[in-house]
N, C-alpha and C positions, 0 to 999 in steps of 0.2 A: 262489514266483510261479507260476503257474496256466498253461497252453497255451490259446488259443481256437482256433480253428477259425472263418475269416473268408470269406464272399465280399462284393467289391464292385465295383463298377464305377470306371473309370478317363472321365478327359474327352472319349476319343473314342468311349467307349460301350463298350470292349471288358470284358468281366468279369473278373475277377482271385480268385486263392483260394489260400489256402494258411495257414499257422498262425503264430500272435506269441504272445508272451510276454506277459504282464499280470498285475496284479492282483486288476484285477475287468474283468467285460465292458465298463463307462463305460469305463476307461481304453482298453482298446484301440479301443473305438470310437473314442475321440478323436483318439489317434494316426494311426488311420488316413482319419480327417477332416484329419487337418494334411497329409499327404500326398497332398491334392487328390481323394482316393477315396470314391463316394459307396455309404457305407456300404447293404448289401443283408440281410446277414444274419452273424451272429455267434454260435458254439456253444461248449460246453466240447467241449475236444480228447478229453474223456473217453464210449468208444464208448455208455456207459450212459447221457448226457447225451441229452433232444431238443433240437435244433435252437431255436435263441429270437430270433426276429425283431429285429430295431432298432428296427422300425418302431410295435411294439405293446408298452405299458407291462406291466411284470411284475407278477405276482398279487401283492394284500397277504397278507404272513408271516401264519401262522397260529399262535395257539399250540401248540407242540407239550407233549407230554407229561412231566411229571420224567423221567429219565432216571437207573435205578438207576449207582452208581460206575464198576462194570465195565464199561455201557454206555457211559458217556462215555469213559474210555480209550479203548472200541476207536472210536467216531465220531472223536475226536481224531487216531487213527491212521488212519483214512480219508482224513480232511481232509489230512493231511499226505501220504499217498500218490498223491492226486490235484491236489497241488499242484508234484510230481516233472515234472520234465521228461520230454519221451514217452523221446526219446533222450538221453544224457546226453553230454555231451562227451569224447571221451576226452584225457586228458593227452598232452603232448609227452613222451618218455622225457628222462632226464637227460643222454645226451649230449649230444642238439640243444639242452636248453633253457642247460645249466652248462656246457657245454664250445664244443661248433661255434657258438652262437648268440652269444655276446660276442665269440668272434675274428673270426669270417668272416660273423657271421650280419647284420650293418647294414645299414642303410637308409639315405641321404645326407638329410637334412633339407627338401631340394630337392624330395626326389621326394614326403614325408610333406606338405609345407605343397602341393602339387598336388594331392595326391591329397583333404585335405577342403576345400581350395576347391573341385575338380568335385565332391564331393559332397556338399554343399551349394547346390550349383547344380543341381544332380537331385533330390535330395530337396525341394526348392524348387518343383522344377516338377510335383510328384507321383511321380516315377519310383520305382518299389518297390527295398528295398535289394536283391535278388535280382538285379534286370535292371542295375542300379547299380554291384553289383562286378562283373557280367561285361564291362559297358560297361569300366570302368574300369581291369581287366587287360586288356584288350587293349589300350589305350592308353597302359601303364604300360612303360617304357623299364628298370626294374629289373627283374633275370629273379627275383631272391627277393618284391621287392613283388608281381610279377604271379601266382607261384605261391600267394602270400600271401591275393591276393584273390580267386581263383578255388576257394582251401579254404573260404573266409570264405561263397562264393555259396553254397556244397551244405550249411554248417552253417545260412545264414539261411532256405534253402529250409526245411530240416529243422524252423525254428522256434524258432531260437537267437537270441538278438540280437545284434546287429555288435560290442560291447562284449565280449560273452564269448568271439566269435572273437577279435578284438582281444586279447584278454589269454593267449592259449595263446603269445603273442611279447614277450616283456618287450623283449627284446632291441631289438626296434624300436618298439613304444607303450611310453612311460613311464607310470607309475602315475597322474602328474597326466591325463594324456589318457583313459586309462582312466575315470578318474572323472568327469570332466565327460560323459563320454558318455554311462555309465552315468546320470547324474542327468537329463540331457535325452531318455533314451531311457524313465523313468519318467512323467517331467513332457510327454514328448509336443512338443518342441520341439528335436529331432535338426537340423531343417533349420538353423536359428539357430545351435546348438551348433558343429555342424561349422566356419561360417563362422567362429567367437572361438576355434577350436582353429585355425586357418588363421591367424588373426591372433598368434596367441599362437607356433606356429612361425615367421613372419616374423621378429618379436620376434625368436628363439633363432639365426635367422642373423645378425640384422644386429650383433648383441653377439658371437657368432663370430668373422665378420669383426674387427670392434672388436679381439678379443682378438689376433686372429691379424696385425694393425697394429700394436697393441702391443708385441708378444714378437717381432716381427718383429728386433730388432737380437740378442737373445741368442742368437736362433735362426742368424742368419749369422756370430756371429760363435763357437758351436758348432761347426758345419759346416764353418767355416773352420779350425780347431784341428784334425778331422776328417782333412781332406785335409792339411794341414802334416805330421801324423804320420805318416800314409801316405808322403809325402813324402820326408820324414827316413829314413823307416825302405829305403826302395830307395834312397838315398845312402848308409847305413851299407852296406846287404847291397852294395854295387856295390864299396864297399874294400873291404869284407873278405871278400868270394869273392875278390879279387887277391890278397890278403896271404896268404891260408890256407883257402879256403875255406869259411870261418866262414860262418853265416844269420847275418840280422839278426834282432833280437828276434822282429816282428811274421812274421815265416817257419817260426819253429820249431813244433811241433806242441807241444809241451809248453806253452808261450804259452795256445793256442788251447784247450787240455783246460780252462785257469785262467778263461778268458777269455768262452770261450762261453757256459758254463756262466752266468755273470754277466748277459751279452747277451739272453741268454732269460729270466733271473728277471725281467730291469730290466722285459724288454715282458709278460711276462704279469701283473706289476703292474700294469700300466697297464692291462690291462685288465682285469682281477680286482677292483681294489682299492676299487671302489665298490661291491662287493657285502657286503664289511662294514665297517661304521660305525669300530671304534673302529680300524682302520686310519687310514681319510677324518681321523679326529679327530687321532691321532697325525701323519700327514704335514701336517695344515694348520694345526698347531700348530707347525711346524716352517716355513713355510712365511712365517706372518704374521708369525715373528722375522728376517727375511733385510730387510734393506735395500733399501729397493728394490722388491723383488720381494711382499712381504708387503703393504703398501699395497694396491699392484693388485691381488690376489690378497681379499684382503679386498674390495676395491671392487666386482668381477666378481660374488663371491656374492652379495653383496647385492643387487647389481642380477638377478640370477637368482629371487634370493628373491623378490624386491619383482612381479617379473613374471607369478611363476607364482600367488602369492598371491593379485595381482587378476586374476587368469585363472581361477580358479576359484572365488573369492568371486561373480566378476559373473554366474558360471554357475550359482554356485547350490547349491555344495558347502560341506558344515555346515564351521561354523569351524574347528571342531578339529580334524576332518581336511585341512581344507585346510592350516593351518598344519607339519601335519606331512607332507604331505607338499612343501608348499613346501619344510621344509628339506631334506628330502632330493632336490629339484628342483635346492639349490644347493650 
């Protein structure tokens, strides 16, 4: 995908410029027509490019000449080097992305379905995604979403789309968001997009909630088993520091070597265990045989699936991808 190099004007007359992404100059003029901006002038990002009006239709193609073999490789390798981003992005290192980013690294759903209803509500009014995320981390009450959007501003200035900042955070954009954005930030209809990714996190709380209703009695009555052994275990230690000074089980350090160790595998599970499949596959197989709990457990994904499926069908994402990653949505 190609850099252009854009000015134009905004509704109260002021002029705007800086670089997008596209495939051809139509498209980005488009884009920047949905964005309420009355396009001025539009060039390749590339310094050997002149400048090429909006306003004035382009020369008809000429024939050019056969082009010996060797010569087409190397124009093919032009075309490809001119189609490079100016800057490229750089990656996250592995330990923000696979280690800090799944433990500590979230974002509460709350603040995500906020953040693209306001932007959507900006890009709706024309507002450029640049002035958009700065608008939008200052207003942002998460100190990771805010530092989030404020990298996101300097990579859009630079000429990035909000998409490919977006995806440097697995951790907080899921793959299906990813995608729908990407597909509306081609097709030039972000402002829209945003608003059915807005509707489509509502969606993911109110089935949350739902879940968190549900599981609500094993959950107390865990908790409760919980505190009972805690319980137990300083009425043992209370007789038998009389009797002889004996700990109780949950006192001794030898307990806790066995114990902890356990404690820690259970939670990094939990948050690990969705980043490979034939884990997911093996625990939910074990999962849908339990009485009870297999049902609902069943019920939940499918209604995840069913969600994110037309969440990204109505957006506009080819089937086959959608389908896959709806399953891995549930």
């Amino acid at each position: 995908m190609a850099v252009y190099h854009f000015k134009a004007k905004d509704r109260k007359g002021s002029v705007e410029s800086g670089l997008m992404h596209g495939s051809s100059m139509e498209q980005v003029t488009g884009r920047l027509a949905q964005q309420g901006l009355e396009v001025i002038e539009v060039e390749s990002a590339d310094p050997s490019h002149d400048p090429i009006p909006v306003q004035e239709p382009a020369p008809a193609p000429t024939q050019a000449p056969a082009l010996r073999p060797e010569e087409q490789e190397g124009s093919g390798q032009q075309a490809r080097q001119e189609q490079r981003p100016i800057n490229p992005i750089e990656q996250r290192n592995i330990v923000a992305t696979d280690i800090a980013g799944p433990i500590v690294g979230g974002v509460a759903l709350k603040h995500l379905q906020f953040l693209f209803r306001q932007m959507a509500t900006m890009f709706e009014a024309g507002i450029g995604p640049a002035h958009t995320m700065d608008v939008l981390a200052k207003q942002s009450t998460s100190p990771k979403l805010k530092r989030l959007l404020i990298e996101t501003k300097d990579l859009v200035t630079e000429g990035h789309p909000v998409s490919a900042a977006f995806a440097r955070y697995p951790e907080v954009f899921t793959p299906v968001i990813i995608s729908m954005l990407q597909i509306s930030e081609e097709g030039g209809f972000i402002a829209q997009q945003c608003g059915q990714i807005a509707d489509y996190l509502e969606d993911e709380i109110a089935l949350k909630n739902l879940i968190k209703r549900e599981t609500a009695y094993p959950k107390i009555v865990l908790i409760a088993a919980v505190v009972l052994i805690a319980v137990v275990n300083y009425v043992i230690g209370s007789v038998l520091e009389k009797a002889g000074g004996i700990d109780a089980p949950l006192s001794r350090a030898s307990t806790w070597y066995i114990l902890g160790p356990v404690l820690i595998g259970i939670w990094l599970y939990t948050k690990y265990y969705k980043r490979s499949p034939k884990i997911q596959e093996k625990t939910q197989g074990v999962l849908f045989h339990l009485p009870y709990i297999g049902g609902m457990v069943h019920g939940f994904a499918m209604a995840k699936f069913g969600r994110a499926f037309a969440a990204m069908y109505k957006s506009g994402v080819p089937m086959a991808k959608a389908l896959k990653l709806a399953g891995q949505a549930s």
